[in-house]
TORKOL-4160 file (C-alpha; in steps of 0.2 Angstrom, whole numbers, padded with zeros to 4 digits, m for minus):
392
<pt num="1" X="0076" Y="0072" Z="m0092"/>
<pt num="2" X="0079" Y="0054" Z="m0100"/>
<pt num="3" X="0084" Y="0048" Z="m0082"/>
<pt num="4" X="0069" Y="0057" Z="m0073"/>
<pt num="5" X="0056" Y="0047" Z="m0084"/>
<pt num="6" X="0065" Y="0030" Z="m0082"/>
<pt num="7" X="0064" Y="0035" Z="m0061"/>
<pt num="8" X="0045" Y="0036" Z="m0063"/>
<pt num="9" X="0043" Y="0022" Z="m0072"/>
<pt num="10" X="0054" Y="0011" Z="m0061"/>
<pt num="11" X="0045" Y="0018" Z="m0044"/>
<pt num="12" X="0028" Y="0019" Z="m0054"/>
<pt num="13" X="0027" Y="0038" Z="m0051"/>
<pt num="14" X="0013" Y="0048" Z="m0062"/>
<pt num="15" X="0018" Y="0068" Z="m0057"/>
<pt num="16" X="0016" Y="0080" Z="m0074"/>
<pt num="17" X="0032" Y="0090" Z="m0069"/>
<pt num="18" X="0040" Y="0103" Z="m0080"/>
<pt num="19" X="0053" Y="0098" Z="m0093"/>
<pt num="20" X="0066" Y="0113" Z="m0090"/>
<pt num="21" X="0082" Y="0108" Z="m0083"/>
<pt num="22" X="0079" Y="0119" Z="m0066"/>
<pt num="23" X="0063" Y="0110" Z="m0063"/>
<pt num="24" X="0072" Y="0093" Z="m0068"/>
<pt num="25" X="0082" Y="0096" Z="m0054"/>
<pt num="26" X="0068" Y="0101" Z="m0042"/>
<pt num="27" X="0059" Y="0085" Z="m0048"/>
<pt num="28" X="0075" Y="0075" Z="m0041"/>
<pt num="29" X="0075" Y="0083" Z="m0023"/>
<pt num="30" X="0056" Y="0081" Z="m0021"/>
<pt num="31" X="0058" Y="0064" Z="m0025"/>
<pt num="32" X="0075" Y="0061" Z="m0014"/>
<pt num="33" X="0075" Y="0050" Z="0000"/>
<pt num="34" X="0078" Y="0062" Z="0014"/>
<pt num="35" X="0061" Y="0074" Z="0008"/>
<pt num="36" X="0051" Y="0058" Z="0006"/>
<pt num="37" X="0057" Y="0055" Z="0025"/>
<pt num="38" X="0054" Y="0071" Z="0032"/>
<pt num="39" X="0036" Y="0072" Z="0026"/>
<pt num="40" X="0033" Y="0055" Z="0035"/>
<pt num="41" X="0038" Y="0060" Z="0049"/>
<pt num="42" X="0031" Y="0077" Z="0052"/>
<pt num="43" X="0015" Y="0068" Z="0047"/>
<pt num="44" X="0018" Y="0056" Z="0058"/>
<pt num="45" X="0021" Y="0070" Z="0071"/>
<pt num="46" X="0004" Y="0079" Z="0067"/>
<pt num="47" X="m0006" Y="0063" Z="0067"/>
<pt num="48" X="m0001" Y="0059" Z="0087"/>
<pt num="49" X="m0003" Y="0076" Z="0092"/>
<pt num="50" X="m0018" Y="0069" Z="0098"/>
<pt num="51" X="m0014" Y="0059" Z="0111"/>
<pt num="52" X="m0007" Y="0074" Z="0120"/>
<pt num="53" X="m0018" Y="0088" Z="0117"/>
<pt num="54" X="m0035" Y="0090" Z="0129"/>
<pt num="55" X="m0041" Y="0077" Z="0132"/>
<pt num="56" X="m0027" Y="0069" Z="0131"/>
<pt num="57" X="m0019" Y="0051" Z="0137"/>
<pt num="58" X="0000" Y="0060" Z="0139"/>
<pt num="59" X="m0005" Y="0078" Z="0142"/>
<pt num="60" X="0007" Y="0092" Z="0136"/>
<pt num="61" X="0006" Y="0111" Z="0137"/>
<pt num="62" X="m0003" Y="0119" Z="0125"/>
<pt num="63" X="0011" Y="0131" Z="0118"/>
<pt num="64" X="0021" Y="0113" Z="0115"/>
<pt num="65" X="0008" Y="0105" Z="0105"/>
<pt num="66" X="0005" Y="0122" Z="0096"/>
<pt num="67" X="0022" Y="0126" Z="0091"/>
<pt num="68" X="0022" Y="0106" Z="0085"/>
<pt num="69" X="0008" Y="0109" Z="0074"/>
<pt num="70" X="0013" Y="0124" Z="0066"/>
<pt num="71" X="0030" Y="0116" Z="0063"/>
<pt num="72" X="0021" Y="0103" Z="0053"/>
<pt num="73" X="0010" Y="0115" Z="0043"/>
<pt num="74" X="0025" Y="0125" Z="0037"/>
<pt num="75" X="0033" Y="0109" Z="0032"/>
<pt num="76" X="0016" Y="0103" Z="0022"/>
<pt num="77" X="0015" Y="0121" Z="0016"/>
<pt num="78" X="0034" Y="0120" Z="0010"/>
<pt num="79" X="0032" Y="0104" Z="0002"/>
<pt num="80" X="0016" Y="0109" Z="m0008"/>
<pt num="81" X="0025" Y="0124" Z="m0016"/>
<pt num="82" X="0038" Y="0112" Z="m0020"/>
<pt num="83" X="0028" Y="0104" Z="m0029"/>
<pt num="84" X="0019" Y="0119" Z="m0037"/>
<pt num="85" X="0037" Y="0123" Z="m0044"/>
<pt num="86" X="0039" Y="0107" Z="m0054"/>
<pt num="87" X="0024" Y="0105" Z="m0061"/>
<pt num="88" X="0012" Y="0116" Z="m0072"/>
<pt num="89" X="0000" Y="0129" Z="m0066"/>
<pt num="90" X="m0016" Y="0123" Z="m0074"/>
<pt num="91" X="m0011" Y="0105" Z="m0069"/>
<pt num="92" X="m0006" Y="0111" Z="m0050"/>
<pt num="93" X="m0023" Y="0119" Z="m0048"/>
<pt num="94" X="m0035" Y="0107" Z="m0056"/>
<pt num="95" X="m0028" Y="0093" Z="m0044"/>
<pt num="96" X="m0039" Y="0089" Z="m0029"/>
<pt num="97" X="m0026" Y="0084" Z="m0017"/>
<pt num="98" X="m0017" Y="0103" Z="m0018"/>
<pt num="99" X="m0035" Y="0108" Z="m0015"/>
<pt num="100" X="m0038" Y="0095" Z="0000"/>
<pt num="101" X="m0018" Y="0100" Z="0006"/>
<pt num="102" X="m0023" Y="0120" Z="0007"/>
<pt num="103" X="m0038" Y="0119" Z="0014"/>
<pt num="104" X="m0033" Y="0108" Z="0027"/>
<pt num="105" X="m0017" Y="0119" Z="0032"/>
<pt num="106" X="m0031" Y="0134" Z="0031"/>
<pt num="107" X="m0045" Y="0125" Z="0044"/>
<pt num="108" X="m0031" Y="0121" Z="0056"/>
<pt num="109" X="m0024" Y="0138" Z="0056"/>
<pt num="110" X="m0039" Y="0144" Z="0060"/>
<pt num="111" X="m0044" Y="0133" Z="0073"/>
<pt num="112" X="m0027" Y="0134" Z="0079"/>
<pt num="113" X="m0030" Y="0152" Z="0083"/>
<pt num="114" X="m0048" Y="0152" Z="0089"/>
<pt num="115" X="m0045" Y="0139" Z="0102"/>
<pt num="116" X="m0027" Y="0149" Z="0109"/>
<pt num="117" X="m0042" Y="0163" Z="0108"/>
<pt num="118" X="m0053" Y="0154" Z="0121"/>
<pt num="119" X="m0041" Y="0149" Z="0130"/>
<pt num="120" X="m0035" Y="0164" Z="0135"/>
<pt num="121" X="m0052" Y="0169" Z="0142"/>
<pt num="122" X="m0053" Y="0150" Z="0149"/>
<pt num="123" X="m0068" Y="0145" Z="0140"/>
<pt num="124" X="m0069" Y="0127" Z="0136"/>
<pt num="125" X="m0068" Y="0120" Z="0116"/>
<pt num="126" X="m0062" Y="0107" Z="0106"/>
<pt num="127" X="m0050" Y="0105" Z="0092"/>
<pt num="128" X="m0063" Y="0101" Z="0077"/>
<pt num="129" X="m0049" Y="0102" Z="0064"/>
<pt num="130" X="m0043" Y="0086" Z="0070"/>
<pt num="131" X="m0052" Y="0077" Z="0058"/>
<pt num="132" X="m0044" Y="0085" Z="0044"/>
<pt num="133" X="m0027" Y="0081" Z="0051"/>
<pt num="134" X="m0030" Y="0063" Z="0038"/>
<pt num="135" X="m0030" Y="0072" Z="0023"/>
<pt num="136" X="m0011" Y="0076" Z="0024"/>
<pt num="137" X="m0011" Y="0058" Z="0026"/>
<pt num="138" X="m0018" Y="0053" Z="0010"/>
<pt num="139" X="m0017" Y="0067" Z="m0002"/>
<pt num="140" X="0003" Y="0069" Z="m0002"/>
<pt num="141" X="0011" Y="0062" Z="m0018"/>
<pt num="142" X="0020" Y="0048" Z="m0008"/>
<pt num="143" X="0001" Y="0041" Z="m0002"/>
<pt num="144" X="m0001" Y="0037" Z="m0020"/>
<pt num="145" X="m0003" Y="0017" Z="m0012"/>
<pt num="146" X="m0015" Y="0022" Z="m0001"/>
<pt num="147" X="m0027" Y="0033" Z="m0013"/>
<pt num="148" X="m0027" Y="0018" Z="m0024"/>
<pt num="149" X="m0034" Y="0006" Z="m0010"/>
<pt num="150" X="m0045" Y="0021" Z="m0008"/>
<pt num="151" X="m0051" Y="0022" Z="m0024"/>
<pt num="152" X="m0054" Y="0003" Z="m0027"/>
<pt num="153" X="m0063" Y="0003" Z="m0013"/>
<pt num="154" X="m0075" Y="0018" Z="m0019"/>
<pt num="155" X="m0077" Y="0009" Z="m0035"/>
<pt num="156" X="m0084" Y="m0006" Z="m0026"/>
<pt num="157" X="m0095" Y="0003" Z="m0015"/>
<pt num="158" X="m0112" Y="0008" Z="m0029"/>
<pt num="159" X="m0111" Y="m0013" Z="m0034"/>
<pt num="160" X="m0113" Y="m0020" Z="m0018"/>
<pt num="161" X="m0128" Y="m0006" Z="m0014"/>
<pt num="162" X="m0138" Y="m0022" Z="m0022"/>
<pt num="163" X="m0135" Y="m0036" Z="m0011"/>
<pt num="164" X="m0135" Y="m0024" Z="0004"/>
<pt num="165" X="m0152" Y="m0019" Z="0001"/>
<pt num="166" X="m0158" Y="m0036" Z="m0003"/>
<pt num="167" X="m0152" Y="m0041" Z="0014"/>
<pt num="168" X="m0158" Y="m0027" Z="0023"/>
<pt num="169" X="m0175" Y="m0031" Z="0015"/>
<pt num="170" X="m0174" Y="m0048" Z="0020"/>
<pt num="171" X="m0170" Y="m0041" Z="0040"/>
<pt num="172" X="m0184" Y="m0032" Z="0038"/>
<pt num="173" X="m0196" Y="m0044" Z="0033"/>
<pt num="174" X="m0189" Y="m0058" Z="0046"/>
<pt num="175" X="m0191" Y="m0044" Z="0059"/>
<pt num="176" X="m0209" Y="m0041" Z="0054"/>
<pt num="177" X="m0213" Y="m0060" Z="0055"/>
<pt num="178" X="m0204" Y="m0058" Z="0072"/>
<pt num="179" X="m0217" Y="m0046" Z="0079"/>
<pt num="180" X="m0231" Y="m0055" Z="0071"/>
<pt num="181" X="m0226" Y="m0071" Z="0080"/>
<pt num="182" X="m0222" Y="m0066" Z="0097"/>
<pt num="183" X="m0227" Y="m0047" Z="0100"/>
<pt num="184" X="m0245" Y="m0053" Z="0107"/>
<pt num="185" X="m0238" Y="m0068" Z="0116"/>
<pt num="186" X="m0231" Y="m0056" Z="0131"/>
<pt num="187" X="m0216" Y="m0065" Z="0131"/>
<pt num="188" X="m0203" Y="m0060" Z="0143"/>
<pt num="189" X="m0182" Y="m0062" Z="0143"/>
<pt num="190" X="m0174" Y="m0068" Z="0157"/>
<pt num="191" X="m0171" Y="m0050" Z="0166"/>
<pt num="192" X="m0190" Y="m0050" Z="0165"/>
<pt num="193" X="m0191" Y="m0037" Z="0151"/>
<pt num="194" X="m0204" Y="m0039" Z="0138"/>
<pt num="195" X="m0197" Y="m0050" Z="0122"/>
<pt num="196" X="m0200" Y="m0046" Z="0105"/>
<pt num="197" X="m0215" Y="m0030" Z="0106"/>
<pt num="198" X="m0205" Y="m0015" Z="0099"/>
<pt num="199" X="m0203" Y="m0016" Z="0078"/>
<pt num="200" X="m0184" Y="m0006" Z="0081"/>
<pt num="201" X="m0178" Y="m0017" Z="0093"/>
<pt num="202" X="m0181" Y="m0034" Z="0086"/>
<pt num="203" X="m0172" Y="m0027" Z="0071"/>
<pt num="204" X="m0159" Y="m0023" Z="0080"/>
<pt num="205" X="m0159" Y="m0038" Z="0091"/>
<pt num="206" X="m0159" Y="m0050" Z="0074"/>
<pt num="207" X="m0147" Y="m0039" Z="0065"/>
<pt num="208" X="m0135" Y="m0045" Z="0081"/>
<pt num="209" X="m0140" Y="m0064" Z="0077"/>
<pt num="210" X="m0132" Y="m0060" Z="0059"/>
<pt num="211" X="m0114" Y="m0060" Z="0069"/>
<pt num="212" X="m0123" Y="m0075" Z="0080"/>
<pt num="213" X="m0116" Y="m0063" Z="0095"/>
<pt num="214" X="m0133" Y="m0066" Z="0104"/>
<pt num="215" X="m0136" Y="m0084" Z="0100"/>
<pt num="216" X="m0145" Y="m0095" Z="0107"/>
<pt num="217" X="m0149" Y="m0082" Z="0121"/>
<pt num="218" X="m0162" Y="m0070" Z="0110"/>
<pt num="219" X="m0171" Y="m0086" Z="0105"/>
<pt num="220" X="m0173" Y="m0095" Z="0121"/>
<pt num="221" X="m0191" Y="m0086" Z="0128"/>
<pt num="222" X="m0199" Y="m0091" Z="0111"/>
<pt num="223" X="m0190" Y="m0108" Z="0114"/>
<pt num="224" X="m0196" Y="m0110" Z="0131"/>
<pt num="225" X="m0214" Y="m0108" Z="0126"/>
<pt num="226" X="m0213" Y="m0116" Z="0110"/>
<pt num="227" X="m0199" Y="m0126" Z="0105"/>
<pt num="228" X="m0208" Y="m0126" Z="0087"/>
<pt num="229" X="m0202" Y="m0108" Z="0087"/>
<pt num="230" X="m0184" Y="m0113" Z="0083"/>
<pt num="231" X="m0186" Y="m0116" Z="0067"/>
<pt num="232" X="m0190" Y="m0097" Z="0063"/>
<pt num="233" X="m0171" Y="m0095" Z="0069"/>
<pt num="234" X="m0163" Y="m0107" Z="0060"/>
<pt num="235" X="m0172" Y="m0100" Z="0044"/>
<pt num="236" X="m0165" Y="m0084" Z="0048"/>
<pt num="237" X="m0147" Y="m0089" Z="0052"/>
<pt num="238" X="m0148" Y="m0100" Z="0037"/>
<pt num="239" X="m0153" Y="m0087" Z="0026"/>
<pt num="240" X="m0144" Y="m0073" Z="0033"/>
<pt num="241" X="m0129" Y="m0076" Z="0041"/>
<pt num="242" X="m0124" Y="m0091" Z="0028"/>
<pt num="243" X="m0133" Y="m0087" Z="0012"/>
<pt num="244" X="m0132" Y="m0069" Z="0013"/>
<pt num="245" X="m0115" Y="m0066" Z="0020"/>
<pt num="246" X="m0106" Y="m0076" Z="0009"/>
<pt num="247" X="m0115" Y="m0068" Z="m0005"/>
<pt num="248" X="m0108" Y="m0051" Z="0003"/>
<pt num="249" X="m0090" Y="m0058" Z="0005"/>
<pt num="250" X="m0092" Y="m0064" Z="m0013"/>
<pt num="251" X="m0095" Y="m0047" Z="m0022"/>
<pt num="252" X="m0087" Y="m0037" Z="m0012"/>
<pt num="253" X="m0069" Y="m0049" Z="m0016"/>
<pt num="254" X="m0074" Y="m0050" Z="m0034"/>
<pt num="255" X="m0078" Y="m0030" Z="m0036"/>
<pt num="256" X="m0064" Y="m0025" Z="m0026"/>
<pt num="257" X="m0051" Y="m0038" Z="m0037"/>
<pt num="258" X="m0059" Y="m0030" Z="m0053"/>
<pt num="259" X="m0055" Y="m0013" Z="m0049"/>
<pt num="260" X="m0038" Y="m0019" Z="m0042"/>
<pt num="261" X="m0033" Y="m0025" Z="m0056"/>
<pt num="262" X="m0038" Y="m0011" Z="m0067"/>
<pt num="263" X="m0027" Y="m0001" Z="m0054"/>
<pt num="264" X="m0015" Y="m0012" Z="m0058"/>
<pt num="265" X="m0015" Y="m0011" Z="m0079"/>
<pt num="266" X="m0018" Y="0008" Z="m0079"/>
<pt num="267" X="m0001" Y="0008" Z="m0066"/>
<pt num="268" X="0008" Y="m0004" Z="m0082"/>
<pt num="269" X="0000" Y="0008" Z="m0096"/>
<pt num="270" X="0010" Y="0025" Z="m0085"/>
<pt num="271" X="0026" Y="0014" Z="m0084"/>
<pt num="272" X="0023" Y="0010" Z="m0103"/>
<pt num="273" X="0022" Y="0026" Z="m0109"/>
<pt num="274" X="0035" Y="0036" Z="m0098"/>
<pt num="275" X="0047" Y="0022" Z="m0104"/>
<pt num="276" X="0041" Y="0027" Z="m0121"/>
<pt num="277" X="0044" Y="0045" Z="m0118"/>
<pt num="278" X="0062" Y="0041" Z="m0114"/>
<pt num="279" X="0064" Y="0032" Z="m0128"/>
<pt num="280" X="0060" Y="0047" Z="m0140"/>
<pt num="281" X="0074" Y="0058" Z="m0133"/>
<pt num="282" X="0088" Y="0043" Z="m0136"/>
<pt num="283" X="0082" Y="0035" Z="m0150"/>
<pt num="284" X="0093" Y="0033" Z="m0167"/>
<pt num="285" X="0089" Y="0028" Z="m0183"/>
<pt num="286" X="0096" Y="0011" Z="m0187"/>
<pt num="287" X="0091" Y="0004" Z="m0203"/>
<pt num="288" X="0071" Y="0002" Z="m0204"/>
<pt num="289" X="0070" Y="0006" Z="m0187"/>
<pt num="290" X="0073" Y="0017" Z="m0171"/>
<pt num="291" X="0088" Y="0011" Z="m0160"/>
<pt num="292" X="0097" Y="0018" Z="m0143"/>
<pt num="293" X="0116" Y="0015" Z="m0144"/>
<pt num="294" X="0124" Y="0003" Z="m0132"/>
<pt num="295" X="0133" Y="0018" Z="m0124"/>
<pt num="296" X="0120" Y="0030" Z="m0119"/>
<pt num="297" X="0111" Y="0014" Z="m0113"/>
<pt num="298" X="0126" Y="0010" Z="m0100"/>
<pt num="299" X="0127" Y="0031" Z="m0097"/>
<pt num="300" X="0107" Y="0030" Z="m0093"/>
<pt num="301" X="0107" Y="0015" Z="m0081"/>
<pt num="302" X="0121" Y="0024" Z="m0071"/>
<pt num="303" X="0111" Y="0038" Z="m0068"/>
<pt num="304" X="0096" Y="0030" Z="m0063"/>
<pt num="305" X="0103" Y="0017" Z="m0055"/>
<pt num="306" X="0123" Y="0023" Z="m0048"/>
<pt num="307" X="0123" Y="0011" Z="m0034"/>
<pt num="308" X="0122" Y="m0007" Z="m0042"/>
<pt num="309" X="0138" Y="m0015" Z="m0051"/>
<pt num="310" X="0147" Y="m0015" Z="m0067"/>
<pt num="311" X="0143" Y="m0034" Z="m0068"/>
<pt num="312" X="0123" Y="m0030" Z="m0063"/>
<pt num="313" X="0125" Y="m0018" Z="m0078"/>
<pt num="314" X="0132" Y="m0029" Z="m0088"/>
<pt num="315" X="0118" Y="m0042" Z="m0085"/>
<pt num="316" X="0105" Y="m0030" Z="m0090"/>
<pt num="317" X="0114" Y="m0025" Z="m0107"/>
<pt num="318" X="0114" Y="m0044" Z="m0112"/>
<pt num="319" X="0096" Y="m0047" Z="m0105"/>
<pt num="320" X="0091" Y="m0030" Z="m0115"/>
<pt num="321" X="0103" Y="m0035" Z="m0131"/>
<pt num="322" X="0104" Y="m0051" Z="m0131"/>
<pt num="323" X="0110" Y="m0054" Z="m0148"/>
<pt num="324" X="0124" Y="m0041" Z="m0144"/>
<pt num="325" X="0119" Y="m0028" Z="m0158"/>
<pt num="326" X="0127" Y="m0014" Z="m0151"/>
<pt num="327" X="0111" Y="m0005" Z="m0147"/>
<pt num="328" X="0094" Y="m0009" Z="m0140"/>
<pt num="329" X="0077" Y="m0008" Z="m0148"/>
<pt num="330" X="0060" Y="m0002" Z="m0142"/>
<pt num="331" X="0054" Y="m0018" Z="m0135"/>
<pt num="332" X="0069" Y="m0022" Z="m0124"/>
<pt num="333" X="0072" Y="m0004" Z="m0119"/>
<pt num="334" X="0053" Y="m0002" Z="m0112"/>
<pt num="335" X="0056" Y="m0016" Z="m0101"/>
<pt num="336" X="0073" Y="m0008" Z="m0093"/>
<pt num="337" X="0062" Y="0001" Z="m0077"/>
<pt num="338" X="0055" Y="m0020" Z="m0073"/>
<pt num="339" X="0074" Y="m0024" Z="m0076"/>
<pt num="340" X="0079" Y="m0013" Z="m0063"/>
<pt num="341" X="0066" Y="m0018" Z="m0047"/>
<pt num="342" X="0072" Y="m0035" Z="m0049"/>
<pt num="343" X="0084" Y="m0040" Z="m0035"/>
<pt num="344" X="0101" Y="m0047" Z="m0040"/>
<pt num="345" X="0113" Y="m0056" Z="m0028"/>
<pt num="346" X="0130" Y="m0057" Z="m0033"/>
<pt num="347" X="0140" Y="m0070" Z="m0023"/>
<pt num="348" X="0159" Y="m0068" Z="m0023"/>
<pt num="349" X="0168" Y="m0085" Z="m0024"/>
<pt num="350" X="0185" Y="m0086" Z="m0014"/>
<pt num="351" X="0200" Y="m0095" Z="m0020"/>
<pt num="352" X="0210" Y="m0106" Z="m0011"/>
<pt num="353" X="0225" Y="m0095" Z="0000"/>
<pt num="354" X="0237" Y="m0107" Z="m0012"/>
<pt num="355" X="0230" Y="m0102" Z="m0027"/>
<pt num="356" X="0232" Y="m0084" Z="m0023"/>
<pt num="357" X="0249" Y="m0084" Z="m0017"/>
<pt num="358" X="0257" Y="m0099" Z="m0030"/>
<pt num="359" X="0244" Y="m0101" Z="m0044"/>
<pt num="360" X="0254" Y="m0112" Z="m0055"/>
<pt num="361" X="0259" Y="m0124" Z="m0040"/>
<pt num="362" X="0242" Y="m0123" Z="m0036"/>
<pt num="363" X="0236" Y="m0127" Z="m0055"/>
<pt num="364" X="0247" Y="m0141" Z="m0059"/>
<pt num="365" X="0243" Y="m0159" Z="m0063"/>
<pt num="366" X="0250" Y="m0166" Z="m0047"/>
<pt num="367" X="0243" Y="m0152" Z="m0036"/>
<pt num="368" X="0224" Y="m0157" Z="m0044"/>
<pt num="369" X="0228" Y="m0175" Z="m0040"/>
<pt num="370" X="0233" Y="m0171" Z="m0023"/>
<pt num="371" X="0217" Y="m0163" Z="m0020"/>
<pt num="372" X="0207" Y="m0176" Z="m0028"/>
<pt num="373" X="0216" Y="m0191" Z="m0018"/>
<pt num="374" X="0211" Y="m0180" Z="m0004"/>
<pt num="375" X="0193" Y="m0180" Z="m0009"/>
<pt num="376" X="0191" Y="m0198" Z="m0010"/>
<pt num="377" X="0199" Y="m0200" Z="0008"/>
<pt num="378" X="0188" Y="m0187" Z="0017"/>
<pt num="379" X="0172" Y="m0196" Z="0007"/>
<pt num="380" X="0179" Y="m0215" Z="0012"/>
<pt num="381" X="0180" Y="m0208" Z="0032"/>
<pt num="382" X="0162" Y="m0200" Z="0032"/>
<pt num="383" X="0157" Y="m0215" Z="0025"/>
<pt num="384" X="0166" Y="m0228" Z="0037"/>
<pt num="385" X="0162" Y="m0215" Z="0051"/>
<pt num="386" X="0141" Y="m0216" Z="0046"/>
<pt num="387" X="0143" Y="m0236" Z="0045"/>
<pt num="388" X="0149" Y="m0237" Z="0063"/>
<pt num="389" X="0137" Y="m0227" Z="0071"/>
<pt num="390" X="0125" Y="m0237" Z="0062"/>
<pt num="391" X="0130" Y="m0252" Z="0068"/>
<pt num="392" X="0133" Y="m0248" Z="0086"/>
């Protein structure tokens, strides 16, 4: 169980699953390497079962495509009562995503079967559950990246509704000066359509200039019959494309770092307390406080971590004790799932072939000067070598 919680915490995972040893075990195989794969790439299989089902850009035969697809809801189906297995009842059915994840599975089915219906009478449809086919995207367990971009991008939505507003109300208004200005000049464009008359269009036709996309050509009639009216465009673009846009960029960057960032300490608090929870099962009292032995540390780290080495290990227990107690408190221990994602090279030094094979010859003292006589001559040629290049 120990291990499970230290796993989570290294791979900041947050799944409530079960405690009993047969669903610590189910836990492990959901999280393996190989199921994490295979639900990548059946959902990778369902999402491009678009591109070759009517209308298609690679068409297939229907019975391919449907056979695919079902394939792919059984997996999703499998996985999501994998899931119910490890974790608790009240927990599995309060959570969205199971919800999202059936009734998905449930909408394709059905339009699964209502379009092989039709088609066997040849009448025409489309497959409307295609826009569900997303959902399995995001709601899986391994999306958890993805819903949190989701999320911070929901939460930054209602506090930029105010500076939207205040530049559509400026669009608005720049649009209604528009009309005033040139809708009783009967002004014409170039194709000889008349310029600036309907109220919808000259929104639309400003809201353009915003991306300057139209610019200069949706002010040159005013401009030709008054080239005073340029300066109701520059006011615009000045106000609107640089004023107003940047005011945009600006909240949406700072909204969207805030809630980032609250992402980011909630993920540190889950890490904290699974590392905490872990603690509790090992811990030993040790004088005035609570400890975890030096050996079930090393025992721990090899089952969360079998593949690095002994010397790796070793690093750890002095970084986690480095005073070389014998055992590792709270603080060091909490930090043992941030030990773990960091990358450690270990580089393996070679001897010389002579030390190997005669290491006392190799050793002695006139070996070492030897070798150090070399040294000066190979430095005194590079050096003679460089100055006569130099002077040539």
């Amino acid at each position: 169980l120990t291990p499970a919680f230290v796993s989570d915490a290294q791979y900041n995972r947050n799944i409530p699953f079960k405690t009993s040893p047969e669903a610590v075990r189910l836990y492990y195989l959901y999280n393996h390497w190989f199921m994490r794969t295979a639900t990548y790439i059946f959902i990778f299989l369902n999402l491009s079962l678009a591109v070759f089902e009517e209308p298609a850009v690679y068409p297939l035969p229907f019975l391919a495509t449907s056979l695919v697809e079902v394939l792919c809801l059984l997996v999703f189906f499998g996985r999501l009562m994998h899931f119910a297995k490890i974790t608790r009842r009240n927990v599995f059915w309060k959570d969205t995503k199971n919800i999202c994840i059936m009734v998905a599975i449930l909408l394709s089915l059905t339009d699964l079967a209502i379009y092989g219906a039709l088609r066997i009478y040849n009448i025409k449809s489309v497959r409307w559950s295609r826009i569900v086919r997303p959902i399995f995207l995001v709601n899986f367990a391994e999306s958890r990246q993805i819903r949190r971009a989701f999320r911070s991008i929901r939460n930054t939505l209602p506090e930029i509704t105010y500076v939207f507003l205040l530049f559509m109300f400026s669009l608005l208004m720049f649009s209604l000066m528009a009309l005033k200005l040139f809708g009783e000049r009967n002004l014409q464009t170039a194709e000889g359509l008349p310029y600036f008359r309907d109220y919808l269009e000259i929104v639309f036709d400003l809201y353009v200039l915003v991306t300057t996309a139209n610019s200069p050509d949706v002010m040159m009639p005013a401009f030709d019959f008054s080239s005073w009216y340029a300066l109701f465009f520059i006011a615009f673009v000045i106000v609107n494309t640089y004023i107003f846009m940047s005011l945009f960029l600006a909240v949406v960057y700072n909204n969207y770092k805030k809630h980032l960032k609250n992402e980011i300490r909630t993920l540190a608090y889950m890490k904290r307390r699974k590392m905490i929870e872990a603690f509790n099962l090992l811990k030993e009292e040790e004088g005035t406080q609570f400890v975890v032995r030096e050996a079930q540390w090393k025992q721990l780290v090899k089952l969360v971590a079998p593949d690095i080495s002994n010397s790796h290990r070793e690093l750890l227990l002095r970084i986690s004790d480095d005073e070389q107690k014998g055992f590792i408190d709270k603080k060091s221990f909490v930090q043992l799932a941030d030990l773990l994602n960091i990358q450690v090279i270990t580089l393996k030094i070679r001897s010389h072939p002579l030390g190997q094979w005669m290491p006392r010859v190799y050793k002695s003292a006139v070996s070492q000067f030897l070798r150090s006589v070399t040294w000066m001559l190979v430095v005194v040629c590079l050096f003679q070598s460089h100055l006569f290049f130099y002077r040539c």
